[in-house]
N, CA and C atoms as an extended XYZ file, in Angstrom:
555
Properties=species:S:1:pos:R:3:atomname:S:1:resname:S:1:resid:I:1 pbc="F F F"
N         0.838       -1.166        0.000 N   UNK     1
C         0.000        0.000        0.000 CA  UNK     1
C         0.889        1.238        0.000 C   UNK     1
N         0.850        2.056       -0.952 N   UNK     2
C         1.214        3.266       -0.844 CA  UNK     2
C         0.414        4.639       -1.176 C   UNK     2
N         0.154        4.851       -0.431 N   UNK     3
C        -0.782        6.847        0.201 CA  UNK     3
C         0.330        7.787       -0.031 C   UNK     3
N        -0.103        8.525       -0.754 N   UNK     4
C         0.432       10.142       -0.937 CA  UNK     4
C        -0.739       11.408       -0.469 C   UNK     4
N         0.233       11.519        0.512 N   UNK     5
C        -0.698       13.132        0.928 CA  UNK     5
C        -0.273       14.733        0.098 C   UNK     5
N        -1.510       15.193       -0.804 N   UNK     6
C        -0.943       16.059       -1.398 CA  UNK     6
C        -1.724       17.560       -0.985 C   UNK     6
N        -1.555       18.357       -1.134 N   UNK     7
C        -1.998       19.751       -0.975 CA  UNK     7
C        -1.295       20.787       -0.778 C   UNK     7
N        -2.082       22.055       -0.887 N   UNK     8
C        -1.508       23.438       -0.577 CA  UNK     8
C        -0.761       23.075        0.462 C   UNK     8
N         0.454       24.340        1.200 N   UNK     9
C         0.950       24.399        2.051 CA  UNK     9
C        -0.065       24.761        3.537 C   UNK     9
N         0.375       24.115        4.338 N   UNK    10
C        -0.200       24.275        5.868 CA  UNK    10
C        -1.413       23.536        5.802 C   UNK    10
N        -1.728       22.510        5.185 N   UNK    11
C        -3.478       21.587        5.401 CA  UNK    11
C        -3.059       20.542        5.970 C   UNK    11
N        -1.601       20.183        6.778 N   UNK    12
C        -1.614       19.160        7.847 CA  UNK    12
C        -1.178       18.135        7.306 C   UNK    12
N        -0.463       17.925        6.123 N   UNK    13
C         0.089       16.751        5.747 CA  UNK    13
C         1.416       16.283        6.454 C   UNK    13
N         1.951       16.695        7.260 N   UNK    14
C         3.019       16.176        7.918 CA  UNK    14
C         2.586       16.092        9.009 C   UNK    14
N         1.613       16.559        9.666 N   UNK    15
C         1.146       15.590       10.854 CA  UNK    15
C         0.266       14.773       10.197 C   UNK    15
N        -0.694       15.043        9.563 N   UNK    16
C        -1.299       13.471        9.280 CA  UNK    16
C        -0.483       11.976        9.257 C   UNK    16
N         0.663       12.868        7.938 N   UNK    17
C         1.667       11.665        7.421 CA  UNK    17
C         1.816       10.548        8.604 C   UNK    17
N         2.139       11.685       10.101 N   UNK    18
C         3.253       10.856       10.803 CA  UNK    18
C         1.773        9.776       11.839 C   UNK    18
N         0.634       10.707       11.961 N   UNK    19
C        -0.494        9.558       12.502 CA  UNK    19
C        -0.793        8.495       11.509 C   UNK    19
N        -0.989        8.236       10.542 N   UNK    20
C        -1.390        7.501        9.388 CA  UNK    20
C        -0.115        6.543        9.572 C   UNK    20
N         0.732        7.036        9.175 N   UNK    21
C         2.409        5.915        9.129 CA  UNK    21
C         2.045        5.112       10.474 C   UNK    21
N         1.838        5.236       11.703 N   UNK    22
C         1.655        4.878       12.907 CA  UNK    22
C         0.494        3.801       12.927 C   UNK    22
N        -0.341        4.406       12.326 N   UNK    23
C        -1.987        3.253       12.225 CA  UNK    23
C        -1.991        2.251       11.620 C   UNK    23
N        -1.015        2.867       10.409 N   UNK    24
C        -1.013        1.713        9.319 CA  UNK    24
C         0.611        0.855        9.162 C   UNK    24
N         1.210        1.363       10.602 N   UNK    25
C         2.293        0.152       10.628 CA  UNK    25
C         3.337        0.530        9.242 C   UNK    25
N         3.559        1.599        8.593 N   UNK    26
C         4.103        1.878        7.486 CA  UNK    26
C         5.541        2.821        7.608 C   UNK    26
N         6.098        2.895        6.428 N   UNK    27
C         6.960        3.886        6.393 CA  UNK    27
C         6.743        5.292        6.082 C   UNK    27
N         6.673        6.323        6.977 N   UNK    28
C         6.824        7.608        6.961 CA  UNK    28
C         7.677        8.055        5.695 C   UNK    28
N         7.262        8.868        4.842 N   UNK    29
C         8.478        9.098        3.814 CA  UNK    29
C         7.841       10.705        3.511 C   UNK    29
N         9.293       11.558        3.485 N   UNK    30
C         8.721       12.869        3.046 CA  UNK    30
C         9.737       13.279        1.935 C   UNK    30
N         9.257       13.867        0.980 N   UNK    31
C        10.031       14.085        0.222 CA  UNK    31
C        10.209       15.696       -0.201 C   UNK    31
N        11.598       16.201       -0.327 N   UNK    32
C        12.514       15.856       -1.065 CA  UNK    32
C        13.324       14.666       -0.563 C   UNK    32
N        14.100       13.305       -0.992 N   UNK    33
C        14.702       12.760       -0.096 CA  UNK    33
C        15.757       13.080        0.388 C   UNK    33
N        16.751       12.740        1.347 N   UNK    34
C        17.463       13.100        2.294 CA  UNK    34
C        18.790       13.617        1.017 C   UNK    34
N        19.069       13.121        0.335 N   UNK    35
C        20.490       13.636       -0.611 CA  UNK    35
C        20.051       14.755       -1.336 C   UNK    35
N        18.692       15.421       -1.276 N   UNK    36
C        18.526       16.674       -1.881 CA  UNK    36
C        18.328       17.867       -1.321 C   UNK    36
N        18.525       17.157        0.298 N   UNK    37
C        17.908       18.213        1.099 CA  UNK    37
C        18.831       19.130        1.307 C   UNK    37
N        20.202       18.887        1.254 N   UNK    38
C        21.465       19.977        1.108 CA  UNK    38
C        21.261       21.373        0.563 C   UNK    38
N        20.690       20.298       -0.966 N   UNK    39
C        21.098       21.376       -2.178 CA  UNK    39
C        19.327       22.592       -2.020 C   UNK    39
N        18.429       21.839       -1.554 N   UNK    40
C        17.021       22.184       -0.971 CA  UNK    40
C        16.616       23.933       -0.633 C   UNK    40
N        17.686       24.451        0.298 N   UNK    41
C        17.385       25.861        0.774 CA  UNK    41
C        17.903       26.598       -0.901 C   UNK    41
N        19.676       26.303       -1.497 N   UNK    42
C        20.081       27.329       -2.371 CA  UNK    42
C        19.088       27.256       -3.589 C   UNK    42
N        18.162       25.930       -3.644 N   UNK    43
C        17.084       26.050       -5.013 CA  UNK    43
C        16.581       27.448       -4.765 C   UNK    43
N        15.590       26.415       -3.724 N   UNK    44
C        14.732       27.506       -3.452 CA  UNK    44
C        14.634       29.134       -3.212 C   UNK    44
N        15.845       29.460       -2.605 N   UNK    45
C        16.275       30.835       -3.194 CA  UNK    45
C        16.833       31.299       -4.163 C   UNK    45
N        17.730       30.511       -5.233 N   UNK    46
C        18.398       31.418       -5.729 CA  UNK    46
C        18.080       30.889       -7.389 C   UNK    46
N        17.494       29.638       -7.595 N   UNK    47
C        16.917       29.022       -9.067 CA  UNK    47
C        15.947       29.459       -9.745 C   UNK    47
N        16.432       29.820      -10.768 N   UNK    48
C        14.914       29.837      -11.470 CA  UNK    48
C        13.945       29.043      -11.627 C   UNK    48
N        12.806       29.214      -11.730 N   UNK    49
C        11.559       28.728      -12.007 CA  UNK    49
C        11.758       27.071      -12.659 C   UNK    49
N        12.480       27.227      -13.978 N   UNK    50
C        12.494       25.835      -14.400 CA  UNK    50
C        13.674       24.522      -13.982 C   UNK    50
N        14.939       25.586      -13.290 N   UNK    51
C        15.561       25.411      -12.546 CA  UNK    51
C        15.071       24.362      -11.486 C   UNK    51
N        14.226       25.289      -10.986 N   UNK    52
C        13.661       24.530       -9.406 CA  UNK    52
C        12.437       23.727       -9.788 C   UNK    52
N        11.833       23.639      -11.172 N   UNK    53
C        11.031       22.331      -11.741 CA  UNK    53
C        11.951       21.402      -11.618 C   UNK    53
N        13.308       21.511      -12.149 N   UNK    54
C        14.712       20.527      -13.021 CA  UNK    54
C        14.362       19.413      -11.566 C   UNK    54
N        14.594       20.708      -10.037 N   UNK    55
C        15.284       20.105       -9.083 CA  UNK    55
C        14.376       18.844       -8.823 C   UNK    55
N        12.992       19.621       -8.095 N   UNK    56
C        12.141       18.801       -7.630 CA  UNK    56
C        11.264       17.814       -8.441 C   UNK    56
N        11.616       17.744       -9.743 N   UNK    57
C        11.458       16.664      -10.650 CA  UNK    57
C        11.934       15.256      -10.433 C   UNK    57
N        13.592       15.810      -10.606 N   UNK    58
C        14.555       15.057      -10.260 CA  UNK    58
C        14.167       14.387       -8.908 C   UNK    58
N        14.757       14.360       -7.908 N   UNK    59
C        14.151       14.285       -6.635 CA  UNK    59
C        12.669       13.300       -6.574 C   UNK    59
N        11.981       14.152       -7.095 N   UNK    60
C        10.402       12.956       -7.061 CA  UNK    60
C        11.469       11.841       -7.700 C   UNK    60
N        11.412       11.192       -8.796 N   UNK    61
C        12.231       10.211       -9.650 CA  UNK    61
C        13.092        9.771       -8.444 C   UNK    61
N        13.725       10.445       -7.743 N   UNK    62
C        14.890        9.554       -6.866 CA  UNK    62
C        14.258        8.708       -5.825 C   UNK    62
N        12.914       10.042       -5.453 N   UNK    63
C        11.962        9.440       -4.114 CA  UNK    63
C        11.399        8.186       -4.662 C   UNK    63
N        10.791        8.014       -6.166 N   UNK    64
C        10.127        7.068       -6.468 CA  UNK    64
C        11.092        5.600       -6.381 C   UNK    64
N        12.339        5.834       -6.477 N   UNK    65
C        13.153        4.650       -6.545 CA  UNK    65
C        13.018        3.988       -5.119 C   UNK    65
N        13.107        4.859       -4.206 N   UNK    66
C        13.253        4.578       -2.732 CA  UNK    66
C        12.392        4.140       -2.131 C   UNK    66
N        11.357        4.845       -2.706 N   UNK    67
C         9.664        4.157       -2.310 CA  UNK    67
C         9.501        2.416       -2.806 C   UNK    67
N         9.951        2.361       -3.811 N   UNK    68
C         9.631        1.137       -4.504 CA  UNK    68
C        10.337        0.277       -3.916 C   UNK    68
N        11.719        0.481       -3.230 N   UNK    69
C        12.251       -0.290       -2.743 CA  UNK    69
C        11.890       -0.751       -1.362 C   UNK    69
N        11.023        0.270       -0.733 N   UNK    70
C        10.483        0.381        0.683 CA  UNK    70
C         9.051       -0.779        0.425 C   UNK    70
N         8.369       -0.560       -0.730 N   UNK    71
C         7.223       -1.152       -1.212 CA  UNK    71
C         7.327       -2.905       -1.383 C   UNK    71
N         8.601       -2.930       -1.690 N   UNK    72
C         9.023       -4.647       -1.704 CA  UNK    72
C         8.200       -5.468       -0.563 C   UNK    72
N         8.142       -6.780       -0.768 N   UNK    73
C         7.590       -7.758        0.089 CA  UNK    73
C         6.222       -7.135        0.786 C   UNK    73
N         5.658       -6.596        0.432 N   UNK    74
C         4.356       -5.888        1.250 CA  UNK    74
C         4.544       -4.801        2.092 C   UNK    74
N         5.704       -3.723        1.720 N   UNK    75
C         5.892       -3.068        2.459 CA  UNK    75
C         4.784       -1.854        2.626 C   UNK    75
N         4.160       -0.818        3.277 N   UNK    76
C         3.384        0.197        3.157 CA  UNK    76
C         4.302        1.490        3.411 C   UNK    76
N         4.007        2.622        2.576 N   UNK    77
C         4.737        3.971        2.768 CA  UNK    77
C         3.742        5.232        2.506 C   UNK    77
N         3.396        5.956        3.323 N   UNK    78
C         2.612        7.152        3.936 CA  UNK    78
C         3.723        8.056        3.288 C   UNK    78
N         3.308        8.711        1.669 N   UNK    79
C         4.304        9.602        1.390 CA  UNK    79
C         3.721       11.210        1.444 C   UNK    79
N         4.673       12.045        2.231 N   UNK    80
C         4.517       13.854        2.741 CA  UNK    80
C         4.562       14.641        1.437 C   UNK    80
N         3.716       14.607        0.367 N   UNK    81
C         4.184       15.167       -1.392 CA  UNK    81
C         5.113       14.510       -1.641 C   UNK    81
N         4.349       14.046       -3.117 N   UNK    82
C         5.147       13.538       -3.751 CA  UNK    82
C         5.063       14.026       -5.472 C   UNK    82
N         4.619       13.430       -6.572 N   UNK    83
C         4.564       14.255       -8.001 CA  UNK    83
C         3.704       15.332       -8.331 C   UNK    83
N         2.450       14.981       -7.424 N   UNK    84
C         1.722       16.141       -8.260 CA  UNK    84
C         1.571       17.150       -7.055 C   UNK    84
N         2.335       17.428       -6.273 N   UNK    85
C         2.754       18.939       -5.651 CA  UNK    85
C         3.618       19.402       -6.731 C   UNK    85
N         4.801       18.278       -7.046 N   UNK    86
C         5.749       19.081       -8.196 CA  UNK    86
C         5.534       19.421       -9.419 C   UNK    86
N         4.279       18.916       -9.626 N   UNK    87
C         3.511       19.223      -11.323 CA  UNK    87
C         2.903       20.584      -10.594 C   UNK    87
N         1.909       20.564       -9.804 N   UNK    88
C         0.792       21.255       -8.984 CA  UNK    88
C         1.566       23.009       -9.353 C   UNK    88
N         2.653       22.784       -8.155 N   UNK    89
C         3.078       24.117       -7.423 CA  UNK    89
C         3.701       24.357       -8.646 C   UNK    89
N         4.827       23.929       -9.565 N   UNK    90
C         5.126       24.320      -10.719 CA  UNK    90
C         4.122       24.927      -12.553 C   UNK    90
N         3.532       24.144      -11.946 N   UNK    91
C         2.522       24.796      -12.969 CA  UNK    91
C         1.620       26.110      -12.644 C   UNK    91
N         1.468       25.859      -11.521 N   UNK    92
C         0.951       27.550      -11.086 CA  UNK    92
C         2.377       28.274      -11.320 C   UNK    92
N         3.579       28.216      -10.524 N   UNK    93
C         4.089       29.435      -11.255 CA  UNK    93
C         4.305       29.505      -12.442 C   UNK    93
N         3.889       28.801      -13.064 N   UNK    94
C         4.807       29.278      -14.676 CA  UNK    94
C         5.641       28.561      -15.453 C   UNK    94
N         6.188       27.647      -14.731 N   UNK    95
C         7.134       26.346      -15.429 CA  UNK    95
C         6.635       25.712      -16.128 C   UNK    95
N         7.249       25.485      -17.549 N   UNK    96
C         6.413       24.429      -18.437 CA  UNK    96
C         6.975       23.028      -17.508 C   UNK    96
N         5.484       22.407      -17.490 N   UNK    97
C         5.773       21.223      -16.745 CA  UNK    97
C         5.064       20.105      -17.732 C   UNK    97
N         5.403       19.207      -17.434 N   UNK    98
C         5.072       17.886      -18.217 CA  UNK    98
C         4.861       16.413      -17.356 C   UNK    98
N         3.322       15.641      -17.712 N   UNK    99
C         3.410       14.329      -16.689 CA  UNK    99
C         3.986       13.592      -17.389 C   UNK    99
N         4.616       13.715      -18.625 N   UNK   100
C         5.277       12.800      -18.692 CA  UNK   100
C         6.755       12.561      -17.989 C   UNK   100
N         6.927       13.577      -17.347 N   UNK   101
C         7.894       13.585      -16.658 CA  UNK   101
C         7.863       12.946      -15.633 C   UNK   101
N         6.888       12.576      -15.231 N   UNK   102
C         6.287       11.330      -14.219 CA  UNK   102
C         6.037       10.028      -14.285 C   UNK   102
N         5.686        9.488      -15.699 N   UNK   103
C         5.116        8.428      -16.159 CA  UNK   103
C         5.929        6.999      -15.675 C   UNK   103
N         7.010        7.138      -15.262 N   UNK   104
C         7.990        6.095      -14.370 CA  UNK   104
C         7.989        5.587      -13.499 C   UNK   104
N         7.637        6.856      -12.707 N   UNK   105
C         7.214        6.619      -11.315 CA  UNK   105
C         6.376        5.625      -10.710 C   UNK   105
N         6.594        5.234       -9.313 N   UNK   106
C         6.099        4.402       -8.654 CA  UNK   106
C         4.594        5.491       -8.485 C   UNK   106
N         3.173        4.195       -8.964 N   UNK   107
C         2.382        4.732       -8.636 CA  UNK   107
C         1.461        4.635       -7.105 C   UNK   107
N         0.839        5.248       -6.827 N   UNK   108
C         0.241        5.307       -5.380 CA  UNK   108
C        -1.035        4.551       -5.740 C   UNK   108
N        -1.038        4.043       -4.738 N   UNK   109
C        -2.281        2.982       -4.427 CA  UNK   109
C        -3.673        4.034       -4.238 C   UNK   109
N        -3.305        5.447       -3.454 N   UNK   110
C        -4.715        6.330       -3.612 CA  UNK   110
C        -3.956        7.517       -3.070 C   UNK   110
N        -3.972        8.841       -3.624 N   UNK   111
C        -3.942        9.714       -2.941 CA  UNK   111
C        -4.718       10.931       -2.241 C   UNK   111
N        -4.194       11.528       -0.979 N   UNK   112
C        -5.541       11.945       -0.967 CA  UNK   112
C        -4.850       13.684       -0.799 C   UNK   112
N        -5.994       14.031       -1.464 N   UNK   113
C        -5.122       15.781       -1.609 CA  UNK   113
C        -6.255       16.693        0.009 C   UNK   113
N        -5.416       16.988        0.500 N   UNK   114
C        -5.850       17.884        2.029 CA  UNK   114
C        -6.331       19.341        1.266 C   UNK   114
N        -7.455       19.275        1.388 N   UNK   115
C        -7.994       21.561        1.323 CA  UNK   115
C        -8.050       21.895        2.619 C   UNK   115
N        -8.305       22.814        2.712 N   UNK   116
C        -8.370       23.853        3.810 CA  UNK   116
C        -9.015       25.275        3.936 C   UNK   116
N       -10.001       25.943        4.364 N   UNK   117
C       -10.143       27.426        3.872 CA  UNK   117
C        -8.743       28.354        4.182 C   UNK   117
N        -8.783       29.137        2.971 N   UNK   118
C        -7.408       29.815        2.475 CA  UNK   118
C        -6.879       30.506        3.724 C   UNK   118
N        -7.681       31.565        4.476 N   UNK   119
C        -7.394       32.141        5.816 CA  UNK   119
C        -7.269       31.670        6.878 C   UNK   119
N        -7.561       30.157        6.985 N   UNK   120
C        -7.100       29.195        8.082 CA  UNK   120
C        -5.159       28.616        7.651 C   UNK   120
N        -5.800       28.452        6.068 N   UNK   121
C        -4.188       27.469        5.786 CA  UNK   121
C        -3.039       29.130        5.881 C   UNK   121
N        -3.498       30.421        5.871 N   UNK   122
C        -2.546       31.337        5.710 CA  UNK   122
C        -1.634       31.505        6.855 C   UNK   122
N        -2.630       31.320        8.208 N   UNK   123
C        -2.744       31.581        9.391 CA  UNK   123
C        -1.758       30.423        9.953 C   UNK   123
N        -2.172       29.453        9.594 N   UNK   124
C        -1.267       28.228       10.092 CA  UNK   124
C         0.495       28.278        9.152 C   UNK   124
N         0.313       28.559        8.375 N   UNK   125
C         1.660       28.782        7.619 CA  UNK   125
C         2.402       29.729        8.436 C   UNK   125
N         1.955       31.073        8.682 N   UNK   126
C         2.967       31.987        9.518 CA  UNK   126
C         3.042       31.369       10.675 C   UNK   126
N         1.934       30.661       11.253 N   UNK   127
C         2.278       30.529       13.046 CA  UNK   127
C         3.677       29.383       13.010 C   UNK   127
N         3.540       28.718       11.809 N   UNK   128
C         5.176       27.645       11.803 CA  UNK   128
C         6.369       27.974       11.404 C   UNK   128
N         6.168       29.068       11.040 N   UNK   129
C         6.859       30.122       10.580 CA  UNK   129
C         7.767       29.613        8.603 C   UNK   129
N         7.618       30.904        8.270 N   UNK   130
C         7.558       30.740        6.491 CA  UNK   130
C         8.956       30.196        6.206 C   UNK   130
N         8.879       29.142        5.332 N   UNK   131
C        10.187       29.064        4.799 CA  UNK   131
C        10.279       29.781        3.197 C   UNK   131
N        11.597       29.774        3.084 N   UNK   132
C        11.259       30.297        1.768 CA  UNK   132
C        10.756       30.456        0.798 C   UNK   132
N        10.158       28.739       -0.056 N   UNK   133
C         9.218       28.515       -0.599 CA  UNK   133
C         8.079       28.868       -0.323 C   UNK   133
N         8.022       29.345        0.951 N   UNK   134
C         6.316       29.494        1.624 CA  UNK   134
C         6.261       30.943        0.977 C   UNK   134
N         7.213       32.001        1.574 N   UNK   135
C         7.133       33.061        0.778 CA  UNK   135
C         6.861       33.529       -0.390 C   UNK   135
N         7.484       32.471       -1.451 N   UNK   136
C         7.691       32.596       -2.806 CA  UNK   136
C         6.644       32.507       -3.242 C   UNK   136
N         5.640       31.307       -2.375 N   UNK   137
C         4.272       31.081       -3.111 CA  UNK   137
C         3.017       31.614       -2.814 C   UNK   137
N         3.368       32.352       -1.322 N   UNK   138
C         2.306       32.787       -0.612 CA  UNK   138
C         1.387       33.616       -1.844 C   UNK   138
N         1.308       34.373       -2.452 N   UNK   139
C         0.653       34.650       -2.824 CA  UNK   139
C        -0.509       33.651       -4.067 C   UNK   139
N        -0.085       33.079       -4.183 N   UNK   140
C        -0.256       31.879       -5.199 CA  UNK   140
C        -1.134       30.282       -4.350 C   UNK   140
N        -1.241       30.430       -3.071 N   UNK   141
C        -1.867       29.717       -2.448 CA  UNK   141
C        -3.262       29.391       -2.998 C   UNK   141
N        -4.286       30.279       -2.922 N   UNK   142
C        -5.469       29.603       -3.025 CA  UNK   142
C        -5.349       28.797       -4.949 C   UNK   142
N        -4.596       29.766       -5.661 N   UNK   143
C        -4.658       29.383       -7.004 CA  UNK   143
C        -4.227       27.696       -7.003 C   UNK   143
N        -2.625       27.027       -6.102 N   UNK   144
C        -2.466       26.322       -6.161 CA  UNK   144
C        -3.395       24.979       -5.574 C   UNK   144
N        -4.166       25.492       -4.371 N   UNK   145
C        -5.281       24.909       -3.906 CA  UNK   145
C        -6.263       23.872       -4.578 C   UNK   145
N        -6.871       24.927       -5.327 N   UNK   146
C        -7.263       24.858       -6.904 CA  UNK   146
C        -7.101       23.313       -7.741 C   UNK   146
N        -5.897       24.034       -8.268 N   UNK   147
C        -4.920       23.073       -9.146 CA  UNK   147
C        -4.866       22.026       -9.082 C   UNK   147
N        -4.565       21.788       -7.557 N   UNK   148
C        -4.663       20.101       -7.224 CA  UNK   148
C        -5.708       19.043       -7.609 C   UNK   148
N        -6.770       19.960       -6.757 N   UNK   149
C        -8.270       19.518       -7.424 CA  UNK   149
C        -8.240       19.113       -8.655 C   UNK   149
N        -8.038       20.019       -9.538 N   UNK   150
C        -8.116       19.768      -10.948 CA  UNK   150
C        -7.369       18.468      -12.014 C   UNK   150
N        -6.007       19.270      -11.372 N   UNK   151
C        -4.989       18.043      -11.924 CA  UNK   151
C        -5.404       16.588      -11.415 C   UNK   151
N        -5.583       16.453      -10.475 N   UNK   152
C        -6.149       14.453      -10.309 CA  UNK   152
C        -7.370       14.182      -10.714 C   UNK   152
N        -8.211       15.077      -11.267 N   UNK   153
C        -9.606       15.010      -12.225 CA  UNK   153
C        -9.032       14.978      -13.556 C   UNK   153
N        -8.442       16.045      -13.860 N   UNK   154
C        -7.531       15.639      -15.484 CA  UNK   154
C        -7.009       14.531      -15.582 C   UNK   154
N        -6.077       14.135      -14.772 N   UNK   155
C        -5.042       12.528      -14.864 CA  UNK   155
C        -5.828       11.791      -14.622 C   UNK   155
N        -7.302       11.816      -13.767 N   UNK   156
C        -8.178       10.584      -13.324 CA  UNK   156
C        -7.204        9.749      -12.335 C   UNK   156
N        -6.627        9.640      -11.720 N   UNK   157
C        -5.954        9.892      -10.740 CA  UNK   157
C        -7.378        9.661       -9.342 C   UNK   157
N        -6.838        8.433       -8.792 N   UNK   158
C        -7.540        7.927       -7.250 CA  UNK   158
C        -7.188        8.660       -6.306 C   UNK   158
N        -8.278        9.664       -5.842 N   UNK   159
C        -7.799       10.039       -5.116 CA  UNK   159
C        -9.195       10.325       -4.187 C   UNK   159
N        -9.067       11.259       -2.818 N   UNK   160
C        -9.964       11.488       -2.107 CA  UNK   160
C        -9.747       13.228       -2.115 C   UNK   160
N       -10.647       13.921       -1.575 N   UNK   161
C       -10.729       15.186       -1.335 CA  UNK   161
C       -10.872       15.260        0.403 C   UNK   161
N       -10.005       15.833        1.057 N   UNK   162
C       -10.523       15.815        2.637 CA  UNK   162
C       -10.258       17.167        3.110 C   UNK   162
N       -11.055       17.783        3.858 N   UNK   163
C       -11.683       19.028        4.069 CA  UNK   163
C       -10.893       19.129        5.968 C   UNK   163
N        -9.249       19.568        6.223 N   UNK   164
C        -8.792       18.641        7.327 CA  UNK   164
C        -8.924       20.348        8.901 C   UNK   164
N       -10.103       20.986        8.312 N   UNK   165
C       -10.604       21.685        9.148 CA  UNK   165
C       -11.572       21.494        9.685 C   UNK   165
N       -12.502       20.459        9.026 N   UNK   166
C       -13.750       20.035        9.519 CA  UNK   166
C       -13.587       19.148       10.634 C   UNK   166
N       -12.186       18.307       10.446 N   UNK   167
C       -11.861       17.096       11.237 CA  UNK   167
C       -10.426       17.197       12.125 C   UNK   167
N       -10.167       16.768       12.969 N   UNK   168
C        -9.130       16.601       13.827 CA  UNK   168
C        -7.971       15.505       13.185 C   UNK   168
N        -6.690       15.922       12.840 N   UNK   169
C        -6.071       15.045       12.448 CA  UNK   169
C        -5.991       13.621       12.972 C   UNK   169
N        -6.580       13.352       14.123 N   UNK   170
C        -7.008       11.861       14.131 CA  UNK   170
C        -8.088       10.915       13.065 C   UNK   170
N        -9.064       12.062       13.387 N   UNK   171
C       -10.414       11.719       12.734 CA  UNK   171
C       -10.353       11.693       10.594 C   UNK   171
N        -9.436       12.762       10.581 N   UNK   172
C        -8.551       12.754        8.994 CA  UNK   172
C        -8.291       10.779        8.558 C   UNK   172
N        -7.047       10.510        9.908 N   UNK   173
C        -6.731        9.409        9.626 CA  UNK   173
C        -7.942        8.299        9.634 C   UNK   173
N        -8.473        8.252       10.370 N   UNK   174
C        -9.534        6.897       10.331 CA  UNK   174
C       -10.253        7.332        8.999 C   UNK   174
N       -11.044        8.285        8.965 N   UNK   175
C       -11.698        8.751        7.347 CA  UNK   175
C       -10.530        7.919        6.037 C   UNK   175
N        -9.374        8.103        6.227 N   UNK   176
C        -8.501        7.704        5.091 CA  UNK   176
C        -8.248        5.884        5.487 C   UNK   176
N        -8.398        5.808        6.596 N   UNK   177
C        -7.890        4.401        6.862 CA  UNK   177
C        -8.974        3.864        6.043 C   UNK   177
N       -10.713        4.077        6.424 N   UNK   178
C       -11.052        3.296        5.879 CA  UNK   178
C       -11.658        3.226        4.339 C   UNK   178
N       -11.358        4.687        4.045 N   UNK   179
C       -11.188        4.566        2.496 CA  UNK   179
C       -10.332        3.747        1.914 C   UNK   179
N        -9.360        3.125        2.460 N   UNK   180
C        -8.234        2.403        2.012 CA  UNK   180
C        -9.014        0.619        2.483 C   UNK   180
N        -9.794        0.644        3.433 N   UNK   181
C        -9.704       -0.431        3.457 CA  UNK   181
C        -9.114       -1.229        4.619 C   UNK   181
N        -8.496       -0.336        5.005 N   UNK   182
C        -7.418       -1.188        5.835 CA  UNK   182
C        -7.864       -1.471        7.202 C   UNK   182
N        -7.943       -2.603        8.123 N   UNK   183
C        -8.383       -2.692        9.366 CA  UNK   183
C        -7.299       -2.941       10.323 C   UNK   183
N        -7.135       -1.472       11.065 N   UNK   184
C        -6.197       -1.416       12.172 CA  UNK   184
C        -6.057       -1.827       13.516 C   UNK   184
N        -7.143       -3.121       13.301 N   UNK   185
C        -7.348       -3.955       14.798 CA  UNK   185
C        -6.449       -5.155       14.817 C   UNK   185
């Protein structure tokens, strides 16, 4: 089983990730993976646009290798973004992006993209305080919001829609557990 949590910034995908990984006995995985995370801050400040598509392209492709290898023998992996944040957030700014730049990749068993109302997810972004990317995109938030939606209706792409203001990141996880199926007794 492999779950990808995707959405705007601040809708709780890294705490979900880490309750979900826990329920479902799985591997936690966030990506960029760990050998990109070096090069991670100078993208993000100082690359251009298609530049910082190049990076986090790349990167998904490396994550997908790692995943697959985690996926062996029945393994399960709870992934923190994975391709279509990097299609998502790149295509709102402006990068010609392409799924075929994806088509390799290890696919996800279901993903589920997190919304949020925009003045809750704004609010929660500053209180964790902005990283750079957060800056870069802040303005571009609700557009990318959006996007997500769209893009896994275009690709047809399994996925769920979860609304993670209505619910308590516990209550997130059981909603997804048993969309999946899975019985955590």
């Amino acid at each position: 089983m492999f779950l990808v949590l995707e959405g705007a910034d601040g809708t709780g995908k890294s705490t979900l990730c880490k309750i979900l990984a826990e329920r479902l006995k799985a591997t936690s995985y966030v990506t960029p993976p760990k050998k990109y995370k070096e090069q991670r801050e100078r993208i993000d400040k100082e690359a251009s646009e298609d530049e910082h598509y190049r990076f986090y392209r790349d990167a998904v492709q490396e994550a997908s290798k790692e995943i697959a290898a985690l996926l062996e023998n029945g393994g399960r992996v709870v992934c923190d973004r994975y391709w279509l944040t990097t299609y998502t957030h790149h295509q709102v700014m402006g990068s010609k992006v392409s799924k075929d730049d994806f088509k390799s990749i290890t696919v996800p068993t279901l993903t589920v993209i997190l919304a949020l109302n925009h003045e809750v997810q704004i609010r929660r972004m500053r209180q964790r305080g902005m990283s750079t990317e957060d800056r870069r995109e802040l303005e571009k938030q609700r557009e990318i919001a959006t996007a997500f939606y769209k893009n896994a209706l275009d690709f047809s792409l399994p996925f769920i829609l979860l609304d993670t203001q209505s619910f308590s990141p516990e209550a997130c996880a059981e909603i997804i557990v048993k969309a999946v199926g899975f019985d955590t007794n």
